[in-house]
N, C-alpha and C positions, 0 to 999 in steps of 0.2 A: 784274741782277735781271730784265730783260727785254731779247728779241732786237732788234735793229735790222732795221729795212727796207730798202729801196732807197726814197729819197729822190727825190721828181722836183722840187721846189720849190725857195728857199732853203734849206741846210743850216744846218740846227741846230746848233751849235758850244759847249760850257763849256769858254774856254778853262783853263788848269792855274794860271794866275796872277791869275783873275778877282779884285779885290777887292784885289789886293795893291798898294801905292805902285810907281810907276816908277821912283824911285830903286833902283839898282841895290843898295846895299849895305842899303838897309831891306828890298825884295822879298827876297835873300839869305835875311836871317835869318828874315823868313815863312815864305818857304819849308817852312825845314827848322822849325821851332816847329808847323807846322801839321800835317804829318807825325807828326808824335808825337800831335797830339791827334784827327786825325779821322777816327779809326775806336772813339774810347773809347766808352763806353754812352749812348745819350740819355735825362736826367732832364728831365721836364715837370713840373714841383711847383705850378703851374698854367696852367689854361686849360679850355675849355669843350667840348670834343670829347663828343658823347653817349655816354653808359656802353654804353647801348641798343646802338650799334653791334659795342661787343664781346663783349655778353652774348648777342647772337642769334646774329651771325658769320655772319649772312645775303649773299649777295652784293651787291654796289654793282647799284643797279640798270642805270646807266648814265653818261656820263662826265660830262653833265650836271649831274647830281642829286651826284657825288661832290664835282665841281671847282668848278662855279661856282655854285650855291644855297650854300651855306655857308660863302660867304668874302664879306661884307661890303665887304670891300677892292675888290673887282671891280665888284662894283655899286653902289658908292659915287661910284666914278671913271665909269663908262658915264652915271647920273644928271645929274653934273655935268655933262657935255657935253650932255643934251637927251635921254638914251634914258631911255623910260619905265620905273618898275620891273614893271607891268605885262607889259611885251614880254618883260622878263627871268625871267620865270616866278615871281616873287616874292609870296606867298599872301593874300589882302587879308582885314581884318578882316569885313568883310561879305558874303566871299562872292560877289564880284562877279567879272566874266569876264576870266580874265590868260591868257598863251600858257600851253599845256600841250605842245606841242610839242618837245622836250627839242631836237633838231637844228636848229629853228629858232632857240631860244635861244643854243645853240651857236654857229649862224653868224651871230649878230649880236654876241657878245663876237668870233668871227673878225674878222670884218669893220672893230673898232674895238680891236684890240690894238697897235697902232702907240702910241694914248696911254698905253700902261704902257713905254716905255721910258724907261730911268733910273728906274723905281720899283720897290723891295722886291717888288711883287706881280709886274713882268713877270719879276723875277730868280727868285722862289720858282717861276712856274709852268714856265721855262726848267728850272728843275733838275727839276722835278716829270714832265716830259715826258719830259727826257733821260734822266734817272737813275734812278723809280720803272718806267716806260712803255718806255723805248726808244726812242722818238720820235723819229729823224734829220730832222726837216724841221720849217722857222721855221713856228709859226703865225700866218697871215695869213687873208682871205676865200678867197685860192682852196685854199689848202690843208685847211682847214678841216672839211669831210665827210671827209676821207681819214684826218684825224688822229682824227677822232672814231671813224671807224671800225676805226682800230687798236685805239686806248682799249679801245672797247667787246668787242670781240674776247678781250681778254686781261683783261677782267674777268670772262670767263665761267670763267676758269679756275681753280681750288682752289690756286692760286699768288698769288694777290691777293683770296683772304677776308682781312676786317678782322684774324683772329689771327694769321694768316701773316703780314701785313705788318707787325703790330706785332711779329713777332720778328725779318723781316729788318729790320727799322729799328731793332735792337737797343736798344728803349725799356725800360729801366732803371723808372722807375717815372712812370705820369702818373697827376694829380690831374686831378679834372674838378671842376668849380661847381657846388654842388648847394643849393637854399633848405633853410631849417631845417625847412618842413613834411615835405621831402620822404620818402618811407618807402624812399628807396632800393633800391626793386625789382629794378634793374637790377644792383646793386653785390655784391644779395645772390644773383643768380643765378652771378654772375662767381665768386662766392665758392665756392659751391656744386656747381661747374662739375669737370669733367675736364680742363680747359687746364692743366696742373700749370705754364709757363712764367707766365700771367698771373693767377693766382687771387688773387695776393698785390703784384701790379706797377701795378693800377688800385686808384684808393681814391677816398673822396668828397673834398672839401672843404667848411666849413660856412661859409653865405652868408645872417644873419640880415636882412640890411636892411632888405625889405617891414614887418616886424614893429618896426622905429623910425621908420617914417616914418607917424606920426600923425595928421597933416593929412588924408592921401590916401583918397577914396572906400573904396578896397582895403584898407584896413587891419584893418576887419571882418572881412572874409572870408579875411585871413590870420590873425588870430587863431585865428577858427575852425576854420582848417586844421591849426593848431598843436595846438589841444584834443582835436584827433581824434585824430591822432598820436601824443600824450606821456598821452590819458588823463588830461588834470586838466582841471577848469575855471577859468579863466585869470580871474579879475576886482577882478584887482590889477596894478600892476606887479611888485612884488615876488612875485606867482606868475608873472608873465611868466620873469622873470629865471631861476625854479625852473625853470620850463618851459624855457628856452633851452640851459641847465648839462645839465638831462636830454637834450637832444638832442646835446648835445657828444660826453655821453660815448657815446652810440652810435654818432654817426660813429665817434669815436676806436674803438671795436669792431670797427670794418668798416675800419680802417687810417687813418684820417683823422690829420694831423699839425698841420693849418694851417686856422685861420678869415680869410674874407674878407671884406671892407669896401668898399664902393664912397661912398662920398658929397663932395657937390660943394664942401664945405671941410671941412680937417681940423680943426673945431672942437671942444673937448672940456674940459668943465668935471662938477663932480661936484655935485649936486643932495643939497638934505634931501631923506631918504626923504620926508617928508610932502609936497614938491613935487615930487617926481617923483610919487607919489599923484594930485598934483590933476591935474599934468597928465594920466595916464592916463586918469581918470576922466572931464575932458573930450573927449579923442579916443573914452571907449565911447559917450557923448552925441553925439558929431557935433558937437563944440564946436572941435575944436582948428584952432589956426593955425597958418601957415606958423613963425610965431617960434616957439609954441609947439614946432613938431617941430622946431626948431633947435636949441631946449636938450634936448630930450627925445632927439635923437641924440647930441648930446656928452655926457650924462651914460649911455649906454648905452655907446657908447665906452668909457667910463670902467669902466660893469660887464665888458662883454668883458675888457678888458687885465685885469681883477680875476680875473678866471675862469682865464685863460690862466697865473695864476701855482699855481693850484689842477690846473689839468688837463693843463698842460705844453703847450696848443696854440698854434702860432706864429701871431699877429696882423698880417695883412694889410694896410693902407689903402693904397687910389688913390683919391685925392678928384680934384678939377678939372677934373672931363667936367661940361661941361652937357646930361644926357643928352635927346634927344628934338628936335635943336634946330629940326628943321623940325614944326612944327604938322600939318601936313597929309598929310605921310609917316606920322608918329605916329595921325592920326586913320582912317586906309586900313589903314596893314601895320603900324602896334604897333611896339616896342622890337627897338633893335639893327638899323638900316636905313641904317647908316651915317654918320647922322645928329648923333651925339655930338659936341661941340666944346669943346676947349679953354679954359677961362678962367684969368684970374690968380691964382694961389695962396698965401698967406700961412702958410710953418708957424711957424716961431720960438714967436709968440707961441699962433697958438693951440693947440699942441703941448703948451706948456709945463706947463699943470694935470696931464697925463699922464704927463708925464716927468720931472717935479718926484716921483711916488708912486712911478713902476715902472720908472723908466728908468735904473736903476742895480741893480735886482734880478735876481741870477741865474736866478730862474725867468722871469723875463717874456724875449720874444722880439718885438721887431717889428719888420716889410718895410716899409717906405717905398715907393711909388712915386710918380711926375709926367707929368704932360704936360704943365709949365707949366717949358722948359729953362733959364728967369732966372734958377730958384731952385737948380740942381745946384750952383755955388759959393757962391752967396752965404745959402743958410740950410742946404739939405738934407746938402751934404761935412762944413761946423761939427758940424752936429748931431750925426751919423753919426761924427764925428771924436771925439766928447765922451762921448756915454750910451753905455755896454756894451749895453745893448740892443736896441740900433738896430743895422737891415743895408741897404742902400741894393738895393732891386729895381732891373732892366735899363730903359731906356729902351724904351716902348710905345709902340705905334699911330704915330701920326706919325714915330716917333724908332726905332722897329726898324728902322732902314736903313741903308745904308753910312755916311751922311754923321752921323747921329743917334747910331750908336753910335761914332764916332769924338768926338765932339762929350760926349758923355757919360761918356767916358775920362778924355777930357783937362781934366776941366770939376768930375770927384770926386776924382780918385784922389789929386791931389797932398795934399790935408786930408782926406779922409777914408781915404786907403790903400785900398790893393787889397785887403786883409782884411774890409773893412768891407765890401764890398758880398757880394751875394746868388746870383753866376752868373748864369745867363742864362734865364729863361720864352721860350716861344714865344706864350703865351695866345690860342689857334687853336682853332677849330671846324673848320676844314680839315683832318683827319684827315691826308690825303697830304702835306700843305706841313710837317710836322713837322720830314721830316728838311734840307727846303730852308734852314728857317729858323734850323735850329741850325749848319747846314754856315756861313751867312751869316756868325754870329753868330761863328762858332770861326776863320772868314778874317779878321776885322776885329779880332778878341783878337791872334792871332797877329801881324798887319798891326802894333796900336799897340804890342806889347810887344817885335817889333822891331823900331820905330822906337826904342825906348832902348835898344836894342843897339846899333843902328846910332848911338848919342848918345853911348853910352859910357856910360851912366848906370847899368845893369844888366850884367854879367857875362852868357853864354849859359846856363850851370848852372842861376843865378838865371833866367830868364827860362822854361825848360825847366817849372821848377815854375808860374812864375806863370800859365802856359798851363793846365797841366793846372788848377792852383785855380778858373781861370775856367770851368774846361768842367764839370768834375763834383765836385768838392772841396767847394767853395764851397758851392754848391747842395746838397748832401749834409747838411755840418755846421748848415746854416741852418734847413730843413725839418727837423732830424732825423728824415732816412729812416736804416731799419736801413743796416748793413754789406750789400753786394750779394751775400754769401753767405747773411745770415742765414736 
């Protein structure tokens, strides 16, 4: 995709068996399993990449602003050791004085890239450099102005605008997170657009949460976002509800397949209309509590999956992030600062109101995910194993890694089968790290399916398939994206 230089530093090296066990007769059968799958299409069915950026197709300003402002990862790990987010050019709620210097920032993630090795992010930026860029030399402090200044070189080129690269990265179809207010501006220009490759391969996804969480200050003001939008006025739950149905199907117009879920337990029980009432009517008063918005989430839950059996969209949930967890990150730079942490998860039971109605109906669809990896055998495989309607989503965030998705393999598949789970998301705002992340992802597939080659447990034929099911199969049938011709 990009020339190589002459290299005066450390060279930069991907070796051809990264990722693969050193047993000879498992690396073998890697090998050849990964061969077959990685050059197929990359599907994203989610993650959070701005539409923005492929609806303008404006050039990356600089390597900065492409590589390290929008990957979380980077500046989550630089914090942890004592560098301010400030230094790192990261935008503060008030407006206060952070480096604006894009090379300075540069040369202070140089300077402290040694702590990304052995993690998903030094592995993604390694492939990012090598295989998007060109980049023959390890980035370090003194390398560092040299490498930016390649970067920056070759993004002046109409070879690395945002829609060229989403075709040489052979992107099949990406979903982006979109809230329920939103009027989708960007999705409608892409639509509208002459890119005949991508008019039809970007779509939204619909992300109601602001609009169930009733306690929160914001809740108002998402309402009223919603009313502006859908053109009703909302002073009911059950006009809410109306309200929510009518934005579906507009996604769904503009290509939408799948609504998303984020909240911190998967709780979910089904409310009288008259208590869901009451509680509405105290979050329009400024009365609601936090218990209140705990029921008033699970029984919106409950309306969601009800919908989904109505409009055919696939039902997302990742509950178990405490999102925001540092106070004072939250109160400077606002959400998504890396901040989010894992706690203990309980589905079984509070699942079960949901899956007890819809978890056996052919219209209903839903993605499981976790950050909490106790529960991959011991509740989420059973489950996944039992309801038709359940698909088990890829291990996120802490667990997209060598060790996590190996851990995630061997931890569902035996009770809940390979069938059952969802393929693989990247869920990145890092636009470039897409194909890092899938290449990862498609090593580690390959890697644990032939280790049951190498077991005897699988046939090579058999295993030929299950590769492929995992790279784009899977992910295909779950999201119901069309046929790649359609």
């Amino acid at each position: 995709m990009a020339s190589a230089v002459d290299h005066v530093g450390s060279p930069l090296r991907l070796h051809a068996d990264r990722f693969f066990d050193p047993d000879p007769s498992v690396r073998r059968a890697a090998r050849e399993l990964y061969e077959g799958i990685r050059d197929l299409p990359i599907i994203c069915p989610h993650g959070h990449v701005d539409p923005a950026l492929l609806a303008e197709n404006s050039p990356f300003p600089e390597p900065t602003a492409l590589l390290i402002i929008p990957d979380h990862y980077i500046f989550r790990m630089l914090y942890s050791r004592g560098v301010r987010l400030e230094d790192l050019g990261v935008p503060t709620r008030d407006g206060s004085e952070v480096e604006t210097d894009p090379r300075a920032i540069w040369q202070r993630v140089a300077d402290q890239w040694h702590l990304f090795r052995g993690t998903p992010s030094g592995a993604w930026m390694s492939h990012e450099l090598h295989e998007v860029f060109g980049v023959r030399e390890r980035l370090d402090g003194e390398s560092g102005q040299r490498i930016y200044d390649e970067i920056a070189e070759k993004l002046r080129s109409s070879e690395f605008l945002p829609r060229t690269l989403f075709e040489q990265f052979r992107i099949e179809m990406l979903a982006t997170t979109d809230a329920a207010a939103d009027p989708l501006p960007h999705h409608n220009k892409i639509r509208a657009s002459d890119w005949s490759y991508g008019r039809h391969r970007v779509i939204p996804a619909f992300r109601p949460d602001a609009l169930f969480r009733i306690s929160l200050p914001s809740w108002a003001a998402e309402v009223r976002a919603l009313e502006k939008v859908s053109g009703e006025t909302i002073g009911s739950s059950e006009a809410l509800v109306a309200a929510l149905a009518g934005r579906r199907r507009y996604f769904a117009s503009l290509g939408a397949t799948a609504t998303d879920h984020g909240v911190l337990e998967p709780y979910t029980a089904e409310l009288a209309p008259e208590e869901a009432e009451r509680l509405f009517q105290r979050a329009r008063n400024g009365e609601a509590t936090t218990d209140d918005q705990r029921r008033y989430e699970a029984h919106m839950l409950m309306e969601m999956a009800r919908l989904s059996t109505e409009d055919g969209l696939v039902m997302q949930l990742h509950p178990g992030s405490l999102r925001d967890h540092n106070s004072a990150v939250w109160q400077k730079f606002g959400m998504d600062k890396g901040a989010d942490i894992p706690v203990a998860t309980e589905f079984t039971r509070n699942l079960r109101p949901l899956l007890n109605k819809y978890g056996s109906d052919p219209r209903f669809s839903m993605v499981l995910f976790t950050l909490d990896e106790s529960t991959y055998a011991r509740e989420l495989a059973p489950l996944a194993g039992h309801y038709p309607a359940l698909r088990l989503g890829p291990p996120w965030w802490f667990h997209d890694s060598i060790e996590g998705m190996r851990r995630y393999r061997e931890q569902v598949s035996e009770t809940a089968g390979i069938y059952n789970t969802a393929g693989f998301n990247d869920d990145t705002r890092a636009f470039c790290s897409i194909p890092a992340r899938h290449d990862l992802a498609r090593r580690m597939d390959a890697n644990w399916v032939g280790g049951l080659v190498a077991r005897h447990i699988i046939e090579m034929d058999e295993a030929r398939d299950v590769v492929r099911a995992l790279t784009v199969d899977l992910v295909r049938e779950t999201y119901r994206f069309p046929a790649p011709d359609a």
